[in-house]
C-alpha positions, -999 to 999 in steps of 0.1 A, spaced: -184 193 797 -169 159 812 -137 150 790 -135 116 807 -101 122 816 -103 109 850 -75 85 859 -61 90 825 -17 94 831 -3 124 816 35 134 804 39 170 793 75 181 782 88 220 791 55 224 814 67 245 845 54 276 827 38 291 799 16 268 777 24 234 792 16 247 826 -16 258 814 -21 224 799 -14 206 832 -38 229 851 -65 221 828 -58 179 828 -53 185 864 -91 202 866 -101 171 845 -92 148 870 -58 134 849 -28 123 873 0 148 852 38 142 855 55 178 846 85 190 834 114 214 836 152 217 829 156 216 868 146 203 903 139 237 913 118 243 884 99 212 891 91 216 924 82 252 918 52 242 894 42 208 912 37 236 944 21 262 922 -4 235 902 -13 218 941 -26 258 952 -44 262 919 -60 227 919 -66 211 948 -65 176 951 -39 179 921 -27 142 912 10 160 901 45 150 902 77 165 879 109 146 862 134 175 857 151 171 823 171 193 799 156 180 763 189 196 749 209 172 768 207 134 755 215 115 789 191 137 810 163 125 780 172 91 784 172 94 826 137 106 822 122 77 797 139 53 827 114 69 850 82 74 831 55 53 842 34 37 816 15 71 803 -22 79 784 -14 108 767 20 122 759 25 160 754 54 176 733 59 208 743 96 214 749 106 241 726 132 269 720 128 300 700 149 330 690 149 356 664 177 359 645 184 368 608 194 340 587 230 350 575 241 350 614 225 318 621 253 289 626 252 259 622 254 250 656 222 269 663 202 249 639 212 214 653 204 230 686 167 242 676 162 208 657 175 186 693 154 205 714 123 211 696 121 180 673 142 152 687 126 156 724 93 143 707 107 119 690 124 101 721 95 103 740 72 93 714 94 65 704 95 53 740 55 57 745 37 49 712 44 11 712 29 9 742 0 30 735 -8 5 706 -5 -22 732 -30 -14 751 -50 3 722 -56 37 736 -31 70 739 -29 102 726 0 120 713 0 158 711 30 180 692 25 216 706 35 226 668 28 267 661 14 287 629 51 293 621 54 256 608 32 266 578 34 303 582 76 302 582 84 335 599 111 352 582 128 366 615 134 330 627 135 305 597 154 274 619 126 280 645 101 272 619 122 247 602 115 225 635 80 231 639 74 221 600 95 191 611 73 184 642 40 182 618 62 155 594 69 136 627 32 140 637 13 127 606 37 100 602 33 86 634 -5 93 630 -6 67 598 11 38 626 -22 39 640 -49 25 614 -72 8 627 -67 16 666 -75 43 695 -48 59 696 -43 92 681 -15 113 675 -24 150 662 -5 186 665 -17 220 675 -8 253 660 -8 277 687 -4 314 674 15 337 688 9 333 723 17 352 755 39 326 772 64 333 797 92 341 773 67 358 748 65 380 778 95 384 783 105 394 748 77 423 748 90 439 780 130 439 763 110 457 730 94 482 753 124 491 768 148 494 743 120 515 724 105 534 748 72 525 739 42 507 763 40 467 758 5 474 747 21 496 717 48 472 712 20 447 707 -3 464 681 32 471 659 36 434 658 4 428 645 5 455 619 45 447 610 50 412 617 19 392 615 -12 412 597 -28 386 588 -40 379 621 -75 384 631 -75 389 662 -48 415 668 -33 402 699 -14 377 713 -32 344 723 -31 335 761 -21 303 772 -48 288 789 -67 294 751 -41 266 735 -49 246 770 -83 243 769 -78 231 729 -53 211 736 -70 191 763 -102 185 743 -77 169 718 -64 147 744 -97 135 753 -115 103 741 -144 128 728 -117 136 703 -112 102 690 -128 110 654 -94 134 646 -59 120 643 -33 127 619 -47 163 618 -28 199 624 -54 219 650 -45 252 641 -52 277 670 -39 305 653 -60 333 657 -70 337 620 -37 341 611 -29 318 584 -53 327 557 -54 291 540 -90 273 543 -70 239 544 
């Protein structure tokens, strides 16, 4: 299938690994130019090298920025051509119980995973109305109506990011430009990874073991009894970008695996 994303610009926040690489790769394939992102140079350059091997001919450049750091933000907007598509994905998570989380954590979570789509959105949108055509994307998760109990501030934000989403999505009556979110479940990124190999160690127990527990303890509702993989939110995620997508905005994809049991 042609997306018609040739030539389109693309931004993608926190997209050196995990699911914004995967997104890059696949508006790459599509023949999108892609700006990525990551908290350093080093970072950067890694995944403009790595995306130029897997893609050749790859239009791809990086802006290194930490999203928790206001300046760096605002360094970034300076340099940000005029973009097509804008992709929120920057995002932090940790489980914690509630009683031990501070205060300072929650402002953290809410800079990080809600504000970073704010700036650039803020920054973007107006001129995506301009020209009458743009899509914005929140990489949202199932925990923002699914609130998981182990990490309530991390799903405080991603509630938030849906609020952020639809409201920006009612700005756009009448144009082409479209602003949705996705609701990846839980999904094999790199720190996902990373996470299951500390479990399997500290329990002596094989990642694949670790795995099935957390779908029978943590998250049963899920139908398909595994983690996602990343290029499965990509390839949704793209589609959403594309202007064969221009009949949805102001919706919340959910990509969940059957995990949420609502019908709405």
């Amino acid at each position: 299938m042609n997306l018609e994303l040739q030539d389109k610009i693309a931004f993608i926040s926190g997209s050196t690994a995990g699911i914004g690489f995967a997104i890059a790769k696949r508006l790459l394939s599509e023949g999108a130019a892609v700006i990525i992102n990551g908290r350093t140079n080093l970072s950067v350059d890694e995944g403009i090298a790595k995306l130029q091997d897997l893609v050749p001919d790859a239009k791809v450049s990086g802006i290194a920025a930490d999203f928790s750091k206001v300046a760096e933000v605002n360094h970034l907007i300076e340099q940000l051509p005029e973009i097509d598509i804008l992709i929120n994905n920057a995002g932090i998570f940790e489980p914690k119980a509630f009683a031990e989380i501070p205060d300072e954590d929650w402002f953290r979570f809410f800079e990080v995973n809600v504000m970073s789509g704010i700036r650039l959105s803020r920054h973007c949108f107006p001129k995506m109305l301009e020209k009458n055509w743009g899509r914005i994307i929140f990489i949202s998760s199932e925990s923002a109506v699914f609130i998981p109990d182990e990490m309530i501030h991390y799903g405080m934000t991603k509630t938030a990011q849906l609020a952020v989403s639809r409201g920006l999505a009612e700005l756009t009556k009448g144009t082409r430009v479209t602003v949705n979110s996705i609701l990846p479940g839980p999904t094999r990124s790199k720190g996902v990874g990373g996470f299951l190999e500390d479990l399997s160690k500290s329990s002596g127990q094989s990642i694949d073991k670790v795995e099935a527990d957390f779908f029978k303890d943590m998250r049963p509702s899920s139908l398909l009894k595994r983690f996602e993989n990343v290029e499965e939110i990509a390839d949704t995620t793209v589609y959403f970008c594309s202007p064969l997508a221009s009949g949805t905005n102001g919706a919340a994809i959910r990509v969940e695996g059957g995990l949420v049991k609502s019908i709405l």
